[in-house]
MOPAC internal coordinates of N, CA, C and O (Angstrom, degrees):
PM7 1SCF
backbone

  N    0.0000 0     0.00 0     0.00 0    0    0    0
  C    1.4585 1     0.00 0     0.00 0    1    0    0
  C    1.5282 1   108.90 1     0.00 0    2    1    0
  O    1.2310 1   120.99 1   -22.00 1    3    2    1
  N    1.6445 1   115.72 1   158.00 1    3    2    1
  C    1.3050 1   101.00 1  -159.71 1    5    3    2
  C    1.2944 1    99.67 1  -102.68 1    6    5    3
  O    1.2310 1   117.53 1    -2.02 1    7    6    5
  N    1.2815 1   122.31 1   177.98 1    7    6    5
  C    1.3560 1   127.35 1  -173.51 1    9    7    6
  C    1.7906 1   114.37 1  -111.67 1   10    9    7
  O    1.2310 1   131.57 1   -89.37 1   11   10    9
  N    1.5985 1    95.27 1    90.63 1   11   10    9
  C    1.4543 1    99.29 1  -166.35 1   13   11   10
  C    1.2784 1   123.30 1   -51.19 1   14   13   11
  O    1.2310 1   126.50 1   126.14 1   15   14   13
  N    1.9334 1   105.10 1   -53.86 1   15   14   13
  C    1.5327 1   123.07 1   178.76 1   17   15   14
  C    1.5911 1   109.81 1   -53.80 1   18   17   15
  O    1.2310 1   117.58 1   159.57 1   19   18   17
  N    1.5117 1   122.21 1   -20.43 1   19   18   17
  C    1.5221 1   110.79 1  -171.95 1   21   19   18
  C    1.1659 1   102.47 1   -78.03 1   22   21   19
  O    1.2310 1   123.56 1   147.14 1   23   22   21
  N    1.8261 1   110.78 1   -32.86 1   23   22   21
  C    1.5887 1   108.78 1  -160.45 1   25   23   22
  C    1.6073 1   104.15 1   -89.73 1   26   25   23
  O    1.2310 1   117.96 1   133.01 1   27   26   25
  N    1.0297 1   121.50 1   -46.99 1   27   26   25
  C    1.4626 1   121.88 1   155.39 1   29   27   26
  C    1.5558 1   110.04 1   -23.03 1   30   29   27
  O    1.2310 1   116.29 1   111.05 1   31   30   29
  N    1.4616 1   124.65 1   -68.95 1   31   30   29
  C    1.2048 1   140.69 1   177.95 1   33   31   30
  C    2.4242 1   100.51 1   -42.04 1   34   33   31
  O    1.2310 1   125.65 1   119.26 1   35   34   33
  N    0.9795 1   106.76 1   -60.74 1   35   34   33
  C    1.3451 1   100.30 1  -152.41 1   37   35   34
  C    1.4897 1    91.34 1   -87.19 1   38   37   35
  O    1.2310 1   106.33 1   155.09 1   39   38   37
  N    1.4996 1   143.00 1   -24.91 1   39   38   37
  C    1.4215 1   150.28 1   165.93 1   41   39   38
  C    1.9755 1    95.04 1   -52.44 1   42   41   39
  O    1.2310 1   113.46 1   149.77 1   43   42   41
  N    1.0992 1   129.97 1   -30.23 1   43   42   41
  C    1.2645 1   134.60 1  -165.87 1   45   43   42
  C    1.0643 1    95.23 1   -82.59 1   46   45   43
  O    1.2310 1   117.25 1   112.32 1   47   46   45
  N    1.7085 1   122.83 1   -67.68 1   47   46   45
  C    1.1782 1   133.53 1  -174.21 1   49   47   46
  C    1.6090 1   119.18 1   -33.21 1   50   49   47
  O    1.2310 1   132.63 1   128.15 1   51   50   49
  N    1.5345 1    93.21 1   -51.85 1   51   50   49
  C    1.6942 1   104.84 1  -162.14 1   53   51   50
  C    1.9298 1    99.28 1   -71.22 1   54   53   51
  O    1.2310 1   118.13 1   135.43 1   55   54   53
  N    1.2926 1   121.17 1   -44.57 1   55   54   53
  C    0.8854 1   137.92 1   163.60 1   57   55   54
  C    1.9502 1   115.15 1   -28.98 1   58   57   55
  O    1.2310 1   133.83 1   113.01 1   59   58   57
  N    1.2354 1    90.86 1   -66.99 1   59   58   57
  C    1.7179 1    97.41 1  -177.93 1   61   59   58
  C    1.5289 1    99.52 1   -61.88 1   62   61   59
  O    1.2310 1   111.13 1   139.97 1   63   62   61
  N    1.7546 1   134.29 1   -40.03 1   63   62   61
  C    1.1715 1   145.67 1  -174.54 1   65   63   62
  C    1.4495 1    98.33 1   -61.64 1   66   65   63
  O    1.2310 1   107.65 1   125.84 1   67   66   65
  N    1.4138 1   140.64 1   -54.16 1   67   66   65
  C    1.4652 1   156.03 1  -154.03 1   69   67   66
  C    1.6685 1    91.13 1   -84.84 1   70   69   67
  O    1.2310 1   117.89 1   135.28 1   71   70   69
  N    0.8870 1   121.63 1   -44.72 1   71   70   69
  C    1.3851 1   130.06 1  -173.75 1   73   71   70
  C    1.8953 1   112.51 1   -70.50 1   74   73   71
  O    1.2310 1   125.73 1   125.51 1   75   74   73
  N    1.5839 1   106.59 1   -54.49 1   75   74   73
  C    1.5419 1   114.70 1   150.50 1   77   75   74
  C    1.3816 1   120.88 1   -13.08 1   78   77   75
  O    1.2310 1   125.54 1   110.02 1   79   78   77
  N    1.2634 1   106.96 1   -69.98 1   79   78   77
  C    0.9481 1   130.31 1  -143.88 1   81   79   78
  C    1.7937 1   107.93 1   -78.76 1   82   81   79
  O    1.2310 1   125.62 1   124.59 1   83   82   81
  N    1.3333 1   106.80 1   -55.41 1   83   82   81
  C    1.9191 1   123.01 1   162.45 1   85   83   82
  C    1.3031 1    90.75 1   -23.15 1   86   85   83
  O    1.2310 1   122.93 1   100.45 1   87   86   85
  N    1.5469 1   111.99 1   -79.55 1   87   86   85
  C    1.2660 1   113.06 1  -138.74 1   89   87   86
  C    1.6296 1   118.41 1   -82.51 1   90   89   87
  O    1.2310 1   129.99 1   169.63 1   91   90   89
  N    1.5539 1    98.34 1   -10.37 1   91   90   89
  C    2.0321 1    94.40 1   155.12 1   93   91   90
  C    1.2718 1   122.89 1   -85.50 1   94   93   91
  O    1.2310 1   124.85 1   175.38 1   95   94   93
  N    1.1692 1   108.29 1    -4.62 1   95   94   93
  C    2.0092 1   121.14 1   172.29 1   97   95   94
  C    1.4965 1    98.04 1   -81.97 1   98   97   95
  O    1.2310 1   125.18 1   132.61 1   99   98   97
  N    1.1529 1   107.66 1   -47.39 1   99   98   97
  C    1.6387 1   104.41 1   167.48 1  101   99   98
  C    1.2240 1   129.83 1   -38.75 1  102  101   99
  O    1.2310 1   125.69 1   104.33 1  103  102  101
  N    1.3035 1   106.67 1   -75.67 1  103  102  101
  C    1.4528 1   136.29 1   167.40 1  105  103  102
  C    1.3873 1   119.36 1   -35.54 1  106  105  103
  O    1.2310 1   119.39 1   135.44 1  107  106  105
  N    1.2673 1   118.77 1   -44.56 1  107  106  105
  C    1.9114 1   125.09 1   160.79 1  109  107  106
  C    1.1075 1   109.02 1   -70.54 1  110  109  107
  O    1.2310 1   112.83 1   130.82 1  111  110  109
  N    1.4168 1   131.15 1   -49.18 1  111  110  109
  C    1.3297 1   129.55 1   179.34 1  113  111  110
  C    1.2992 1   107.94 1   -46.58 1  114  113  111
  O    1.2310 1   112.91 1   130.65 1  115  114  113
  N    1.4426 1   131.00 1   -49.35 1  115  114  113
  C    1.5627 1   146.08 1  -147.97 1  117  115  114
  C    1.9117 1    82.46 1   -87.57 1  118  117  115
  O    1.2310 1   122.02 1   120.93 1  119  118  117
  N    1.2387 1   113.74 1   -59.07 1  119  118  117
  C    1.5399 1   100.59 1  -174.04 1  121  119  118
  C    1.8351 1   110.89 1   -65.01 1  122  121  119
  O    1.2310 1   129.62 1   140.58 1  123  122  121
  N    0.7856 1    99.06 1   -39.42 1  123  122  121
  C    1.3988 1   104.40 1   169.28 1  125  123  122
  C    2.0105 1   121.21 1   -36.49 1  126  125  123
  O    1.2310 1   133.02 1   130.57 1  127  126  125
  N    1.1183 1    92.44 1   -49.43 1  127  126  125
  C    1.4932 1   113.18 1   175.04 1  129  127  126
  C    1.3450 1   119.19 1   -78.21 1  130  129  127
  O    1.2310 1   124.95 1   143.88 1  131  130  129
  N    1.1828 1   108.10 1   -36.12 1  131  130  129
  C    1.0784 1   105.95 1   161.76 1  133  131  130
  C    1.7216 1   140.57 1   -81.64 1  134  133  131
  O    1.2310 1   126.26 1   170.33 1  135  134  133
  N    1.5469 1   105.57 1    -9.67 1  135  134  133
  C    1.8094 1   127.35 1   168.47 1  137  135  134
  C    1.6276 1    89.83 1   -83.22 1  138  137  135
  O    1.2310 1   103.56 1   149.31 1  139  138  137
  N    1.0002 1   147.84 1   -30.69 1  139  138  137
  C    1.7258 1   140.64 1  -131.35 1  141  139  138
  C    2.1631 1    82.37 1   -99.21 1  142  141  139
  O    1.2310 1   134.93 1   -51.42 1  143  142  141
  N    1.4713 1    88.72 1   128.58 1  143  142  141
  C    1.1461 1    97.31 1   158.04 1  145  143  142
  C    1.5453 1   142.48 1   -46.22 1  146  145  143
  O    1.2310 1   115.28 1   -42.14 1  147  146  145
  N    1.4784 1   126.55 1   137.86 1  147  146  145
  C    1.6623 1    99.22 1  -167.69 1  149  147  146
  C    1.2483 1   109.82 1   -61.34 1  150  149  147
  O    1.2310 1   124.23 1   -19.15 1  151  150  149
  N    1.3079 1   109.49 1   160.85 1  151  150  149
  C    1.7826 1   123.00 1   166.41 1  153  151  150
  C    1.4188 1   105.63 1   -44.56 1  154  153  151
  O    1.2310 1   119.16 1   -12.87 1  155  154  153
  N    1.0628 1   119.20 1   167.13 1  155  154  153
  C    2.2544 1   126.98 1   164.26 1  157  155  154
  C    1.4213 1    78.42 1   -94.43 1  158  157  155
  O    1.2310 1   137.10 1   -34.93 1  159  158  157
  N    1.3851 1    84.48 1   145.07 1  159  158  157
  C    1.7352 1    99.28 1   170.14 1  161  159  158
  C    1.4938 1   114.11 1  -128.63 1  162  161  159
  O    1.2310 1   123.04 1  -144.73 1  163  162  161
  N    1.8450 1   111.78 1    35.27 1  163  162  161
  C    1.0703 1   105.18 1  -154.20 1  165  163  162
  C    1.7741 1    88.00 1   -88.61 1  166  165  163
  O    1.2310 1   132.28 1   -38.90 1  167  166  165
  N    1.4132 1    93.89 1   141.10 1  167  166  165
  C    1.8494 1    93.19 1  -177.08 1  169  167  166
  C    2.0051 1   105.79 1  -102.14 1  170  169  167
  O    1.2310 1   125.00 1   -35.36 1  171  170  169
  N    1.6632 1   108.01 1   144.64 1  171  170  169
  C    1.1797 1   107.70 1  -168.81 1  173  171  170
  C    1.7165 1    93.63 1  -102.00 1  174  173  171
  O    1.2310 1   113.57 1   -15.02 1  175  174  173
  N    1.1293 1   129.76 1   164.98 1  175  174  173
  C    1.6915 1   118.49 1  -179.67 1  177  175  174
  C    1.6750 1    85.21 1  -127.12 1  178  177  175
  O    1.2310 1   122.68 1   -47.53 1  179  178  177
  N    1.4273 1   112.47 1   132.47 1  179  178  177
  C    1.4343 1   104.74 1   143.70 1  181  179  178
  C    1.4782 1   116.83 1  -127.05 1  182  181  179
  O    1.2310 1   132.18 1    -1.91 1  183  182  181
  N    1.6529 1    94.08 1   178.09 1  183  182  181
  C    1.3203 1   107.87 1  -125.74 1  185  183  182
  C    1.9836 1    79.06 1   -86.58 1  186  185  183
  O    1.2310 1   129.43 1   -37.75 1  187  186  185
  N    1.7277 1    99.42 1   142.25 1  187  186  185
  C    1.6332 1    93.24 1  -162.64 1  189  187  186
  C    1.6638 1    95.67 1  -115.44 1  190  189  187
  O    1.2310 1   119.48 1  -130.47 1  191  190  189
  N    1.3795 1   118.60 1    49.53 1  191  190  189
  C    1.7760 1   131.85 1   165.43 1  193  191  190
  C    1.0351 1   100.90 1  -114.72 1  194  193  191
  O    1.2310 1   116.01 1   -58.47 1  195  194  193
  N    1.4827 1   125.19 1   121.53 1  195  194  193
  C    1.9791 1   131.64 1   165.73 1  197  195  194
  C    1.1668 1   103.94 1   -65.19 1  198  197  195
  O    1.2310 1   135.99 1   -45.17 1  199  198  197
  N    1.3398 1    86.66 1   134.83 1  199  198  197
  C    1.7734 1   100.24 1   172.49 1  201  199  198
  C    1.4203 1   114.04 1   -97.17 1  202  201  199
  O    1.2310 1   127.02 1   -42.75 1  203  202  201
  N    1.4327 1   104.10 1   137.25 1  203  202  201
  C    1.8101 1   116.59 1  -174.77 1  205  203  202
  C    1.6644 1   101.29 1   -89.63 1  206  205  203
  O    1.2310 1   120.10 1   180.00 1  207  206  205

């Protein structure tokens, strides 16, 4: 018979580990964005009459 509570037990584990892990990829990403120079925000206009 199988051993529910172990597998329950190590499915949890890996879970909280998988979960770890997101949220320090996060966390660099988020600092990351925040070191990164601002965007240019220089805006180009075009011209909005069709040309024949």
């Amino acid at each position: 018979m199988p051993n529910y509570k172990e597998m329950y037990l190590k499915l949890l584990r890996a879970s909280e580990v998988a979960i770890n892990i997101l949220v320090a990829a996060q966390q660099e990403c988020e600092e990351l964005y925040l070191q990164a120079p601002p965007p240019i925000t220089e805006l180009t206009l075009l011209d909005d009459k069709p040309t024949k």
